[in-house]
PyMOL Python script that loads the backbone (N, CA, C, O; Angstrom):
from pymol import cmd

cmd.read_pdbstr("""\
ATOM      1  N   UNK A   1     -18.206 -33.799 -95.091  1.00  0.00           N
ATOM      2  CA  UNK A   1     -18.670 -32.957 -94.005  1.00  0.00           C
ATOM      3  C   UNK A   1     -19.977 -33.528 -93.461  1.00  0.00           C
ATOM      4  O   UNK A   1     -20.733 -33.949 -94.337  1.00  0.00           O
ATOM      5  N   UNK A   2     -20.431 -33.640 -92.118  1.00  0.00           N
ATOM      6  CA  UNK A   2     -21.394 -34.327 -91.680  1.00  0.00           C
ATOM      7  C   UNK A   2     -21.838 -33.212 -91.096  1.00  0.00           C
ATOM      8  O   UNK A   2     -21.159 -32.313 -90.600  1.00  0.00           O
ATOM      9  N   UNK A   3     -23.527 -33.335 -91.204  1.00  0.00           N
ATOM     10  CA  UNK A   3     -24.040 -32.093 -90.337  1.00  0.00           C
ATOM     11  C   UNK A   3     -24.603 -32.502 -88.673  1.00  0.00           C
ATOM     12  O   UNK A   3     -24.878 -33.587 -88.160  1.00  0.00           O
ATOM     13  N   UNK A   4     -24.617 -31.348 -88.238  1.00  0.00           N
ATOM     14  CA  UNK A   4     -25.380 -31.922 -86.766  1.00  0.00           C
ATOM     15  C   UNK A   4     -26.478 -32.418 -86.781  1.00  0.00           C
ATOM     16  O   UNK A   4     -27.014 -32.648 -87.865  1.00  0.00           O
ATOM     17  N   UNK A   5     -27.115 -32.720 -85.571  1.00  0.00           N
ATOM     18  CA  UNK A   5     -28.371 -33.179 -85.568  1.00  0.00           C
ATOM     19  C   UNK A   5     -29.583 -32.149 -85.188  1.00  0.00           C
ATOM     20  O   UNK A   5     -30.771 -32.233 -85.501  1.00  0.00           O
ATOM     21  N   UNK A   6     -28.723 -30.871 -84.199  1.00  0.00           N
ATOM     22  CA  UNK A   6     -29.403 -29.484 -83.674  1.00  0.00           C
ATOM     23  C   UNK A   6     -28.552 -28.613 -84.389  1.00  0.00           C
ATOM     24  O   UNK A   6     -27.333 -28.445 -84.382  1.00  0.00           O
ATOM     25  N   UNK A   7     -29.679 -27.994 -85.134  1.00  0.00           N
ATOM     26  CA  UNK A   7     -28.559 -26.876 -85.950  1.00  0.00           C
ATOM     27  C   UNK A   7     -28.738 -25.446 -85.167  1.00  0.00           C
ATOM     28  O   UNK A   7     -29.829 -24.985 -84.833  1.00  0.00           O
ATOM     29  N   UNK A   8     -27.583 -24.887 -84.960  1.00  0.00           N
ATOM     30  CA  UNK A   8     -27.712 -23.470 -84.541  1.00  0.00           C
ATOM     31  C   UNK A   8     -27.533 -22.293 -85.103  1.00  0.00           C
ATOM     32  O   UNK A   8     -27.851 -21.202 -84.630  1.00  0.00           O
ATOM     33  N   UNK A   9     -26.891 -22.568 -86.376  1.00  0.00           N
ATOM     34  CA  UNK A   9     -26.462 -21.580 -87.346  1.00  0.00           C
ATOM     35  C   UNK A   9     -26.308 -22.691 -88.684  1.00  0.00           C
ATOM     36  O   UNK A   9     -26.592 -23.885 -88.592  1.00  0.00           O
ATOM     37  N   UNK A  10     -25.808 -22.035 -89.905  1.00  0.00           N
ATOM     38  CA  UNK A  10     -25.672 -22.489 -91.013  1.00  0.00           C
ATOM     39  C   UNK A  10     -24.238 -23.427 -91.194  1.00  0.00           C
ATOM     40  O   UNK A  10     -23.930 -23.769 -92.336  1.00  0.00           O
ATOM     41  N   UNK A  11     -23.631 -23.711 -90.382  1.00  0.00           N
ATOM     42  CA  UNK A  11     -22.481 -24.830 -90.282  1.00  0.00           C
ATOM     43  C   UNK A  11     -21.813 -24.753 -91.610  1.00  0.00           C
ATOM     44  O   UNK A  11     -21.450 -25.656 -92.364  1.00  0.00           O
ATOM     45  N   UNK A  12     -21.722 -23.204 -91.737  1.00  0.00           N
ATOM     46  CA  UNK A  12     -20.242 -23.187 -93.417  1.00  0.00           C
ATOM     47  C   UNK A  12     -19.260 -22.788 -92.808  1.00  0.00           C
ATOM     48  O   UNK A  12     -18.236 -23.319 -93.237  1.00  0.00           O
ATOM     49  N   UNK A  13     -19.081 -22.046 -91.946  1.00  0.00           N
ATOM     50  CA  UNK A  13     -17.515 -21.337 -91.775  1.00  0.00           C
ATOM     51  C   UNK A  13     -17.446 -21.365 -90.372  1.00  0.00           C
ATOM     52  O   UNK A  13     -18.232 -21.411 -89.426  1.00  0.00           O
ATOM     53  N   UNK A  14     -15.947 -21.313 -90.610  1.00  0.00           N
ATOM     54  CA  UNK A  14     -14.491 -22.318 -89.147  1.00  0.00           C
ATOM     55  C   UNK A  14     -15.625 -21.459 -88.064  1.00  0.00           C
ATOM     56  O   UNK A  14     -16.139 -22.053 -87.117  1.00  0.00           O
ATOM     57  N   UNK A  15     -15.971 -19.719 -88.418  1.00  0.00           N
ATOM     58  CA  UNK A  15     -16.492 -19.883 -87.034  1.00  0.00           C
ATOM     59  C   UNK A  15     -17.756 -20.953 -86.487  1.00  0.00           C
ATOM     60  O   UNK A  15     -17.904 -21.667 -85.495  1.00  0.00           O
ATOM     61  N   UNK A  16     -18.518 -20.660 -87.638  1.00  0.00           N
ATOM     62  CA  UNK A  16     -19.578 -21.378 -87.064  1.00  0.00           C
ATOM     63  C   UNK A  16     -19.784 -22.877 -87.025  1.00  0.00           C
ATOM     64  O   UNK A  16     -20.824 -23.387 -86.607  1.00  0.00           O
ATOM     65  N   UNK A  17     -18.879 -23.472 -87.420  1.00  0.00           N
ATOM     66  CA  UNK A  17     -18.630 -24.702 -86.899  1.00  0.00           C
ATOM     67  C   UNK A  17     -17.821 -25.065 -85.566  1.00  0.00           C
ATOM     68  O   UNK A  17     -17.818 -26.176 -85.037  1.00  0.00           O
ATOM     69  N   UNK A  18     -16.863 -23.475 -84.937  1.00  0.00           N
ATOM     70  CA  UNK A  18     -16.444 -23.289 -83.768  1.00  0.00           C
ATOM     71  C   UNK A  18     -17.482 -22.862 -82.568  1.00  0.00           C
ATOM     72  O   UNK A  18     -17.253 -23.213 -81.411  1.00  0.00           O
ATOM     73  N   UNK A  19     -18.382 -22.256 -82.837  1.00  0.00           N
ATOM     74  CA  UNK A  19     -19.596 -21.880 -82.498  1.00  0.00           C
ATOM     75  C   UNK A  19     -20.368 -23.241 -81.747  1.00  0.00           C
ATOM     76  O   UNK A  19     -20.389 -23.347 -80.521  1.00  0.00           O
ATOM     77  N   UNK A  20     -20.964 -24.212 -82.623  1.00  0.00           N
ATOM     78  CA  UNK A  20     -21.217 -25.118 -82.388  1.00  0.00           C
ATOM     79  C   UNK A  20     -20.846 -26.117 -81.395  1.00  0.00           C
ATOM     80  O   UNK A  20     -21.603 -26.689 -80.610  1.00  0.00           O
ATOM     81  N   UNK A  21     -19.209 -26.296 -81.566  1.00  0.00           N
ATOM     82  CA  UNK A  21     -18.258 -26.942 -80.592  1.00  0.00           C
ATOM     83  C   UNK A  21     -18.613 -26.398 -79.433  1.00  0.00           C
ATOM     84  O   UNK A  21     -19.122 -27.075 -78.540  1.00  0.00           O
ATOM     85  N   UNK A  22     -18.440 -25.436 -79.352  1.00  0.00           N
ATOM     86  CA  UNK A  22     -18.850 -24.559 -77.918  1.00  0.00           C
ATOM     87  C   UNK A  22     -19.856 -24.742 -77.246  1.00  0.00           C
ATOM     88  O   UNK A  22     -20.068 -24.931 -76.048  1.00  0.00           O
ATOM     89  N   UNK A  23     -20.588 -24.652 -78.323  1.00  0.00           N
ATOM     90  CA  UNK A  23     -22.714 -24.900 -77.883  1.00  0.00           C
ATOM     91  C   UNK A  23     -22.343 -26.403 -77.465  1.00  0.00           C
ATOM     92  O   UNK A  23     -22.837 -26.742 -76.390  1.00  0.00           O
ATOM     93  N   UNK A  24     -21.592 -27.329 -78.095  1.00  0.00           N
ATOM     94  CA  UNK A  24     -21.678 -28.958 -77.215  1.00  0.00           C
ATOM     95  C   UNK A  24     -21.536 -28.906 -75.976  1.00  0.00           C
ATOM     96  O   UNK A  24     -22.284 -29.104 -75.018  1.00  0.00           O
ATOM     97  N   UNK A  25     -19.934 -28.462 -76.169  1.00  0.00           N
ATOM     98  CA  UNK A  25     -19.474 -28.019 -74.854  1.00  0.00           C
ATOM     99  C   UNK A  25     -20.416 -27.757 -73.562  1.00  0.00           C
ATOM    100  O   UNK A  25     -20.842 -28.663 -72.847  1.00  0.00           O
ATOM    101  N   UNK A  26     -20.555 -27.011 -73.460  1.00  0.00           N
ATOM    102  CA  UNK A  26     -21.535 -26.206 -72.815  1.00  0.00           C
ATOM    103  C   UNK A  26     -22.714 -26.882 -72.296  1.00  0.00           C
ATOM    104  O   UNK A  26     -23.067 -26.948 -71.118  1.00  0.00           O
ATOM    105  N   UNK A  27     -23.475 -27.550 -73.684  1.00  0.00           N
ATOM    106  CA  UNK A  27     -24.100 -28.790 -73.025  1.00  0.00           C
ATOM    107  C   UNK A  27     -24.181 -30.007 -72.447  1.00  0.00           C
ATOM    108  O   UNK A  27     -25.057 -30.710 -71.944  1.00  0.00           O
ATOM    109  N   UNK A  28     -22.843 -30.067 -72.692  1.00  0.00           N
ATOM    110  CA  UNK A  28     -22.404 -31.319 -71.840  1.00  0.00           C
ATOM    111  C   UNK A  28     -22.205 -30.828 -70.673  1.00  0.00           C
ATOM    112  O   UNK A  28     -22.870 -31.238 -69.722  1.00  0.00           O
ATOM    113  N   UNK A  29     -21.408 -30.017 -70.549  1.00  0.00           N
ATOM    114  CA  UNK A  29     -21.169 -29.521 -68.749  1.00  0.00           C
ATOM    115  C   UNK A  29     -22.556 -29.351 -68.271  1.00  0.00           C
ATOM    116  O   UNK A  29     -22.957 -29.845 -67.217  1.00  0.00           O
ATOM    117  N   UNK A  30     -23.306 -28.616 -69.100  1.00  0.00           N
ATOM    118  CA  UNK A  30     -25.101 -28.401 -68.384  1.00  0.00           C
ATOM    119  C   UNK A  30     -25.590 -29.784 -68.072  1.00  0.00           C
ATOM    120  O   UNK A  30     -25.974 -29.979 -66.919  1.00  0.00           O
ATOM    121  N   UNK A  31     -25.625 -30.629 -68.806  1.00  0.00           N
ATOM    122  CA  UNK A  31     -26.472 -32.105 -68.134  1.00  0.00           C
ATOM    123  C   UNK A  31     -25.378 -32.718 -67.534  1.00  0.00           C
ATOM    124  O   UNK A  31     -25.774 -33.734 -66.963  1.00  0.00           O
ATOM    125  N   UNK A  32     -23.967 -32.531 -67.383  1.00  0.00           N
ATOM    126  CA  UNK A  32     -23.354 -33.332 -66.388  1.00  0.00           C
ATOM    127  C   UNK A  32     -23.585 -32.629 -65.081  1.00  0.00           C
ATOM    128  O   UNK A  32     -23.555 -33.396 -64.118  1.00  0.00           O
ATOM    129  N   UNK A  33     -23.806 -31.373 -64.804  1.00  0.00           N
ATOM    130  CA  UNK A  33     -24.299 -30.806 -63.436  1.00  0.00           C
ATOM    131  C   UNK A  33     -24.986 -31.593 -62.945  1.00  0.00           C
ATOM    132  O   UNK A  33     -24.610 -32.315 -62.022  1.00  0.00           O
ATOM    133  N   UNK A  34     -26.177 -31.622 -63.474  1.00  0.00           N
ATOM    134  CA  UNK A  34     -26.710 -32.499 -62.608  1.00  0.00           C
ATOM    135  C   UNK A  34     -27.277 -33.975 -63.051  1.00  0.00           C
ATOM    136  O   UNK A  34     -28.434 -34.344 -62.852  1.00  0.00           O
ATOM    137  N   UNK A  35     -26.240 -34.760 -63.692  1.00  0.00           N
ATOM    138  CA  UNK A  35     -26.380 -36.050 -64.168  1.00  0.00           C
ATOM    139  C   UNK A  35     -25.787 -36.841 -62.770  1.00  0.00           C
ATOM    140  O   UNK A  35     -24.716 -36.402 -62.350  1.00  0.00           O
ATOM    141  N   UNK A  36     -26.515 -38.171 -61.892  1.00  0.00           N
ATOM    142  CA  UNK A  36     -26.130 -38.945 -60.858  1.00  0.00           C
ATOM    143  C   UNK A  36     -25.530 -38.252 -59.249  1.00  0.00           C
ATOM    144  O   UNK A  36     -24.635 -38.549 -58.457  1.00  0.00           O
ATOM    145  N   UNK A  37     -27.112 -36.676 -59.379  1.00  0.00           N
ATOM    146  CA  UNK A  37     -26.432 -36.194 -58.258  1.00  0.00           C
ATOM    147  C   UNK A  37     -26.505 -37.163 -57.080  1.00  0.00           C
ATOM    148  O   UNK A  37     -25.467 -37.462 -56.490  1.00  0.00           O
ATOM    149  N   UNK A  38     -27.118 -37.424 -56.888  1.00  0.00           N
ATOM    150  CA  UNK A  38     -27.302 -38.556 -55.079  1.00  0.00           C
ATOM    151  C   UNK A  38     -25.525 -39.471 -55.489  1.00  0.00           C
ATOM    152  O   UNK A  38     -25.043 -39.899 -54.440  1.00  0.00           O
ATOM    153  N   UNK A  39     -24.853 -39.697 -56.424  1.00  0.00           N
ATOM    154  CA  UNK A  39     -23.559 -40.264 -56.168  1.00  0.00           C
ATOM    155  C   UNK A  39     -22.594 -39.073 -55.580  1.00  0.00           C
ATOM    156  O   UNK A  39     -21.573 -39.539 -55.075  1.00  0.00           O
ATOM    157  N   UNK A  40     -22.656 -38.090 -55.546  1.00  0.00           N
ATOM    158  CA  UNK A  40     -21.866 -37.100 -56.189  1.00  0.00           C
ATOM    159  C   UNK A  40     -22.464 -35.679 -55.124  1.00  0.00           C
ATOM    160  O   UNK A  40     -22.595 -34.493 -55.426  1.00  0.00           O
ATOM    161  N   UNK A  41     -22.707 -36.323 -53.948  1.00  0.00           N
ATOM    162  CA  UNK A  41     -23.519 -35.856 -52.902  1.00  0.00           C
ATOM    163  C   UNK A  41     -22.285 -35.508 -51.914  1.00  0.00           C
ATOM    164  O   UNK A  41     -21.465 -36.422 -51.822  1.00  0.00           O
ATOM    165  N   UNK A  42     -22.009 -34.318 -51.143  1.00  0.00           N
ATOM    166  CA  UNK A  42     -20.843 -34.612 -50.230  1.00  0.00           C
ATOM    167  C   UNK A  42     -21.308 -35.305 -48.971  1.00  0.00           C
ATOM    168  O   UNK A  42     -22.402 -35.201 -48.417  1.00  0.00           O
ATOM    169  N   UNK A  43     -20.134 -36.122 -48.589  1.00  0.00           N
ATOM    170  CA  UNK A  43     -20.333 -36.819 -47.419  1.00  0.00           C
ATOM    171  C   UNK A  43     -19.871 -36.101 -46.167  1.00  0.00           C
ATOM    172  O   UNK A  43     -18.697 -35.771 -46.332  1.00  0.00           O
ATOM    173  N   UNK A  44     -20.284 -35.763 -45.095  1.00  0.00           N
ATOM    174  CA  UNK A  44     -20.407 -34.588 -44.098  1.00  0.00           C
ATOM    175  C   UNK A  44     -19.171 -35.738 -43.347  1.00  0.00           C
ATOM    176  O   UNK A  44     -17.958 -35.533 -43.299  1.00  0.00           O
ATOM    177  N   UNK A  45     -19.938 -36.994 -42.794  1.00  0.00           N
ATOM    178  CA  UNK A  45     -19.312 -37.586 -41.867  1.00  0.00           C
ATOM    179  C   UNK A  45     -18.791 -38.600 -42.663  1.00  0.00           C
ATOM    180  O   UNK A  45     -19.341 -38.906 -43.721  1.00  0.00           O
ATOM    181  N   UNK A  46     -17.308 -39.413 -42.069  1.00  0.00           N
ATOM    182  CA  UNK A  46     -16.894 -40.410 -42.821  1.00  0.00           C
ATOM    183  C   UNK A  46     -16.719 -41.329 -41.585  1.00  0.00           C
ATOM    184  O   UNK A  46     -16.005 -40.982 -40.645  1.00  0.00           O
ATOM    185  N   UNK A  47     -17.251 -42.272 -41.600  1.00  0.00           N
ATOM    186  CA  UNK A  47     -17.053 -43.907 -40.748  1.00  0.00           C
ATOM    187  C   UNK A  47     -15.934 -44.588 -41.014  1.00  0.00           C
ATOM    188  O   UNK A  47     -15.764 -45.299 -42.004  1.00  0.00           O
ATOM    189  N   UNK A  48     -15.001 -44.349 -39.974  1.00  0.00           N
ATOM    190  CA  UNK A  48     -13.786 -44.937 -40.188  1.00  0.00           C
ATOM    191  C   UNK A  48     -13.742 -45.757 -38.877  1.00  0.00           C
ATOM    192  O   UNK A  48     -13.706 -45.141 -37.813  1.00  0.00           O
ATOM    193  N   UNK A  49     -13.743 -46.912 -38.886  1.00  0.00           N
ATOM    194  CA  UNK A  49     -13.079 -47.907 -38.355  1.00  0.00           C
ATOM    195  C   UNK A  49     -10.721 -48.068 -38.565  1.00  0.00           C
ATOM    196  O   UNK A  49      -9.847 -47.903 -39.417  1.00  0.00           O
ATOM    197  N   UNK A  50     -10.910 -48.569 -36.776  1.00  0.00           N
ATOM    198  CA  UNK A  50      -9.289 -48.651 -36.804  1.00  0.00           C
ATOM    199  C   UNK A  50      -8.807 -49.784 -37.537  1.00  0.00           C
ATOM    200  O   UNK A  50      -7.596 -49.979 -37.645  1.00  0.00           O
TER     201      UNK A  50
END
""", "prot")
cmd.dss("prot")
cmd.show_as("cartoon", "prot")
cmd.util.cbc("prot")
cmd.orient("prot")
């Protein structure tokens, strides 16, 4: 069994090792919000040549 590196609870039982998963989760979607916004910018107008 390997422990985390941020503990949020005591990491013994399915929940709270489900718990955890979640808490990743979660943080990954939080810093991918706004990870490389200027790529990821909408483009209003598109330059299309015929």
């Amino acid at each position: 069994m390997t422990f985390p590196l941020l503990k949020i609870n005591q990491y013994r039982s399915d929940s709270e090792i489900s718990e955890k998963k979640g808490f990743v989760s979660f943080t990954k979607g939080l810093f991918g919000t706004f990870r490389n916004l200027t790529a990821h910018v909408a483009n209003v107008e598109w330059n299309m040549s015929e």
